[in-house]
C-alpha positions, 0 to 999 in steps of 0.5 A: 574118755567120752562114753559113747552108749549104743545099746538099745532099749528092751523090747519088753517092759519091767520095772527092773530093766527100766530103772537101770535103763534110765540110771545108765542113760541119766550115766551117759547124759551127764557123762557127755554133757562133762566131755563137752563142757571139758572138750569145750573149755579146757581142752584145744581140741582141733586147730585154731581151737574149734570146728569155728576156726575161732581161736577162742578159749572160754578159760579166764584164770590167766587175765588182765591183772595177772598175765604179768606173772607168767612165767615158763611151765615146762619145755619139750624138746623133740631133739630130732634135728639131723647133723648140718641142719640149721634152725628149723621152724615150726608151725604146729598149733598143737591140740590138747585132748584131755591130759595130752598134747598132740604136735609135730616138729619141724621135721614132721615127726609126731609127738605126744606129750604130758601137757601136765610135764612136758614129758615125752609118752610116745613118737611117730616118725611118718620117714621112717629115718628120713630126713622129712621135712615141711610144713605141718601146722597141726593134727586131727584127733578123732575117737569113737570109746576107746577107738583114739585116732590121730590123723595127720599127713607126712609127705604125700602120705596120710596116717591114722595113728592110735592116740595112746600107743602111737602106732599106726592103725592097721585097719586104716588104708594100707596098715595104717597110711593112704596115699595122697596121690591117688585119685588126684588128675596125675599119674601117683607115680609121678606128682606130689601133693602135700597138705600143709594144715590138717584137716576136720572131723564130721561124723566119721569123715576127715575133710582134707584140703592140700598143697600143689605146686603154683607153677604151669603143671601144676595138679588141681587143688582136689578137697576130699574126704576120706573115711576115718576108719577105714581111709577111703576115699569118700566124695571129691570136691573139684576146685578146677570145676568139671564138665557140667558142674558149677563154675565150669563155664569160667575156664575154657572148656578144657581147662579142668584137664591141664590147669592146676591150682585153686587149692584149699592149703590154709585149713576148713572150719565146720557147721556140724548143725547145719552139716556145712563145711567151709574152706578158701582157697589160693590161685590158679596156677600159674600165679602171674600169667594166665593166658591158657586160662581165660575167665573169672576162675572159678574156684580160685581166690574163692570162700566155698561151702559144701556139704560136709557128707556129700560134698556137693556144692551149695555157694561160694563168693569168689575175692579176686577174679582171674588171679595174677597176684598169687593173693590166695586166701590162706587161712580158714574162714572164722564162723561167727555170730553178729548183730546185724540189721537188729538180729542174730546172723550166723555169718563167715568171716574171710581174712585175705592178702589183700587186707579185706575182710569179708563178712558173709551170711552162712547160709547163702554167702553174700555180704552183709555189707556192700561190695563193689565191683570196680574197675582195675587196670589191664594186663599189657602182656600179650595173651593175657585177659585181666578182668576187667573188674575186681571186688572191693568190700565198703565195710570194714575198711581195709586192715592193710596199707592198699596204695602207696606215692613217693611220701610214702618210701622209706628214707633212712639216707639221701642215697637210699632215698633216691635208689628207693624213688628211682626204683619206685619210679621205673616200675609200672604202678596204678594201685592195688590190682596193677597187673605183672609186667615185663617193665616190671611192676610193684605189687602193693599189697604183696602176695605176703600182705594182708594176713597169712595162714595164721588167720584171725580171732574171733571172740563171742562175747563182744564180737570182736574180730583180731587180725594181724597185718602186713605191709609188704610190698614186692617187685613182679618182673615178667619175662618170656620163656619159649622152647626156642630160647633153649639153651643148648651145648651148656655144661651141666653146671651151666645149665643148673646156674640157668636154672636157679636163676629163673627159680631160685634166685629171688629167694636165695640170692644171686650170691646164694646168701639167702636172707634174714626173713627166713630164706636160707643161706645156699652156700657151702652146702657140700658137707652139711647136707647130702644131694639126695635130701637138698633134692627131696627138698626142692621136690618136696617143697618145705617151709616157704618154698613150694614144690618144683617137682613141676620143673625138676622133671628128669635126671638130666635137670637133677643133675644140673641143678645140684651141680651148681648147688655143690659148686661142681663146675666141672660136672657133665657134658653137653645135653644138647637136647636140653631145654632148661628153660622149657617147662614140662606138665606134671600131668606126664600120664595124660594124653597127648592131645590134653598136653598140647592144650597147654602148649601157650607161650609162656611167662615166668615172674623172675622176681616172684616173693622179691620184696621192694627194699634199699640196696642195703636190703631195709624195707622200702616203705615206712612203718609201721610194717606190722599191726594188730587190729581189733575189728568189730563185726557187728557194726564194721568198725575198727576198735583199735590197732598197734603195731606188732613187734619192732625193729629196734635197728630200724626205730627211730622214735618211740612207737614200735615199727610192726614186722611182717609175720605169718602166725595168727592171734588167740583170744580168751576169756581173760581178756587176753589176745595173744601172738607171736611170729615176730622176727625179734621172737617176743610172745606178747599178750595184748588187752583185748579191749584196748590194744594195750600191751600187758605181757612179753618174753623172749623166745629162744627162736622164732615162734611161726605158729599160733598159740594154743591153751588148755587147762589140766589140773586145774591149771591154765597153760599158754603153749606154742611151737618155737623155732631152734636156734645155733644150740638146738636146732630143732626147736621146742615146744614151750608151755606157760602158767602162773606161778603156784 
């Protein structure tokens, strides 16, 4: 426990006092300068291990020479699945405070753990029964003496719960919660904003980004910071900039009040010497057609600083101008230290969609290697206005595969060969930055290429950077939605099918199978789920889905859409009012004036997130499909590259063929990088001076998270969140030691 001293020095002089003055200050020094060095070294205090965002450890007893022989430690199984649930996957990177482990489960609920044991100490459920649900990719911890918080958010609701008892704070917000959804643009009643990864600690502030909906309507991508103690709400930063502040003059004049989007989701990492924090953030709403938002849009696809007490701006470098790619920057930015030019900089590292690598300085955000603006092809849709230019980093070279040709496509067969050249030829395709279309267009990096949420690894010591990649290219199909193409004297069923198939279907299929890459089979729901929870989810959002709080706005479209999820297809009558097709602003409580500024015609991708496959549903391109590099930030260079994790169907020589994955690296001092977040659920630890593969397990489930360490007793244990399988549902958290 850290010993925080506050008394203050006698106001008068005695050898007496002053000897113990001294002897209890020299106490407290060493005292702190233990819980930093522990805090430091044995503990994983905050997610991806530091304020850095590096997912660096310092420990060093599971190395090189004996990863071989590591082995399961201990297993927790939070067992808190409801009766139909299919295999829920985890993000938690969990944290470790001394002899305690701090995660959430697939549903949301709040464990604390003996990260000694494994053994169970206390458990906080923020639905109070509920189903719950969505993604959580960690917790904040946060004390003052004995004061012990865990903050973390449930839904739309942050919660401040006492570290040792598990209890909500009190003297937090409203006995212990606030809702995330006031001081937002919308009416609290009726939005919904919910952060997926947790947010930092400066002083006694928790900075917190949060997730909206990517549609028309959507909220805007407010970063706050609230008071840890009391939860007020302390300084909001606007990511949609206002009347007079930065960057307000690249959106039309009114757009701060009807656009959406520009959000932090993927986390923030922390200067606290400099009082600088640091965040990324995604596109603009919509992701695919911007024509009521003109203008570079600021501060969409941007890595932004601020201060950390006030808020107030101090740079940002925009990666992507005027996004129609829905390449969102989705992890937090790494702070490191390189050489450069013959000295010591302090700089910020970005990974991105697009499989750049952006090194800027931390102090004033420009690149430390040159940047060029290069022309990129022009939007053929009416309305629109691509910018004309796009950013292109000279060093490092691109961590993914930016360009593709016919050579290229995969050829299991004659006949997928010649579906995959046909479908590659009829599609509208000039490189990287190609804009959607209505003839339809491959977008290659796809908007699940590059690097996700899981972001890179940085090690000190060496200046080596580790990031894992994908090669994932997808199809973009635009089409126009106007009120006048409403449909009308449709059952109710009807107008659900109409639904799903604008929103739904490149996910889950036309025939509600979904798929293996971790968009769920939609058939038979009647019977293993109820409609109030299938409904929660789709407003909600959870895992890879979004919210479509934006799109099921009222009873009539409830109705629809769970009547043809549930098959009932003699469901209602006629609405003969109803527009299924029409979008509604979520920003219900704003005038009507605000509302008619966002009256343009509209365009919807009908093949958003549809990967470019075979018709037997292979990926279309060659692999690899997945790497792990080595980058080296002093110079630029790439040390080395693997694949990461294999098809074994789809081999078809010795070299592995990578997988596409989301989950992110760890580095230690041992020498070790380790990863998961394969479909084939391999743990694997690679050497981190060579690429070489030391160590592998095979995990019950899929492991979409980043690995955490920590040492108790002077033990060192690898642990990570595991995705449930048939027998338990709900997953596991899995740790890892040597043997004694």
């Amino acid at each position: 426990m850290k010993v925080i001293f506050s008394a203050k020095p006698p106001q008068y002089a005695s050898p007496f006092n002053y000897g113990w003055f001294f002897f209890i200050l020299f106490l407290f020094w060493s005292g702190s300068c233990s819980q930093k060095k522990r805090d430091s070294y044995s503990n994983w205090g905050v997610y991806k291990a530091d304020n850095e965002s590096t997912s660096y450890s310092h420990l060093d007893q599971i190395n090189k020479e004996n990863v071989s022989k590591l082995a399961l430690a201990w297993i927790f199984e939070p067992n808190d699945s409801i009766t139909g649930d299919r295999p829920q996957n985890s993000e938690s990177n969990p944290i470790i405070i001394d002899d305690v482990l701090y995660t959430t489960s697939a549903r949301g609920r709040l464990f604390a753990v003996d990260a000694a044991t494994g053994e169970l100490k206390w458990s906080f459920d923020p639905f109070n029964g509920e189903r719950g649900g969505g993604v959580k990719r960690g917790v904040t911890y946060w004390e003052d003496g004995s004061d012990q918080r865990i903050l973390f958010t449930g839904g739309d609701k942050l919660f401040a719960i006492d570290a040792s008892t598990g209890m909500p704070v009190p003297s937090f917000g409203n006995e212990g919660k606030v809702d995330l959804n006031e001081g937002m643009r919308g009416d609290p009643d009726k939005i919904s904003v919910i952060p997926t990864s947790p947010g930092i600690i400066f002083e006694d502030l928790l900075i917190l980004g949060t997730e909206v909906s990517e549609l028309y309507g959507a909220e805007p991508g407010h970063v706050r910071a609230y008071n840890v103690r009391s939860g007020e709400l302390v300084w909001t930063f606007h990511t949609i900039p206002m009347p007079g502040q930065v960057g307000h003059d690249s959106w039309p004049k009114d757009a701060w009040k009807y656009s959406g989007g520009a959000n932090s989701w993927g986390g923030f990492s922390l200067d606290a010497s400099r009082g600088m924090v640091f965040f990324a953030t995604g596109s603009p709403a919509y992701d695919y057609y911007g024509a009521n938002r003109k203008g570079k849009n600021l501060f969409g696809n941007s890595v932004v600083a601020v201060n950390a007490r006030t808020g107030a701006y101090i740079w940002h470098f925009q990666t992507v101008h005027h996004d129609l790619w829905d390449y969102d920057l989705p992890a937090p930015p790494n702070l490191v230290t390189v050489e450069h030019e013959g000295k010591k900089m302090d700089a910020v590292a970005q990974t991105s969609k697009v499989g750049f690598l952006y090194v800027l300085n931390r102090e004033t955000g420009k690149s430390l290697f040159p940047i060029e603006e290069r022309p990129v092809p022009s939007s053929d849709i009416p309305g629109e206005e691509t910018w004309p230019t796009q950013p292109f980093p000279t060093k490092p070279a691109p961590y993914t595969r930016q360009f593709l040709d016919e050579k290229d496509l995969a050829n299991y067969s004659p006949s997928s060969r010649d579906s995959l050249v046909k479908l590659f030829r009829s599609l509208r395709y000039e490189g990287i930055f190609t804009p959607p279309s209505i003839q339809g267009t491959l977008q290659f990096p796809g908007s699940r290429g590059g690097s996700s949420w899981g972001g890179g690894a940085f090690d000190p010591s060496t200046g080596l950077f580790y990031v894992r990649s994908n090669d994932s290219p997808e199809i973009m199909r635009m089409k126009k939605v106007e009120p006048e193409n409403a449909i009308t004297n449709l059952s109710v069923y009807k107008q659900g099918e109409s639904i799903y198939s604008t929103y739904c279907i490149s996910c889950h299929g036309r025939d509600k199978n979904g798929d293996e890459q971790g968009n769920p089979s939609l058939v038979g729901l009647k019977g293993r789920i109820s409609e109030e929870d299938v409904l929660a989810k789709i407003k909600q959002g959870g895992g890879k889905m979004p919210s479509f709080s934006s799109v099921i706005t009222d009873k009539a479209k409830e109705e629809a859409i769970l009547a043809f999820l549930f098959e009932n297809e003699s469901s209602g009558s006629p609405q003969e009012e109803q527009s299924l097709l029409e979008e509604i602003n979520t920003n219900q409580g704003a005038s009507t004036e605000i509302q008619n500024t966002d009256s343009l015609n509209r365009y919807l991708n009908l093949t958003a997130y549809g990967y470019f496959r075979d018709p037997e549903g292979r990926p279309g391109i060659k692999p690899p499909w997945g790497k792990l590099h080595a980058i080296d930030l002093n110079t630029g260079d790439f040390a080395w590259s693997v694949p990461l994790g294999n098809n074994r169907d789809l081999q078809t020589g010795s070299e592995e063929t990578g997988e596409r994955g989301s989950a992110g690296p760890m580095v230690t001092a041992g020498g070790l990088v380790f990863i998961a977040g394969t479909r084939d659920n391999q743990l694997r630890a690679f050497d981190k001076d060579t690429g070489e593969k030391r160590w592998e397990i095979k995990l019950p489930g899929f492991a979409n998270a980043n690995p955490s360490t920590y040492e108790v007793n002077g033990k060192q244990y690898i642990v990570l969140s595991v995705g449930g399988n048939s027998k338990n549902t709900a997953g596991s958290v899995m740790a890892f030691s040597l043997p004694d």
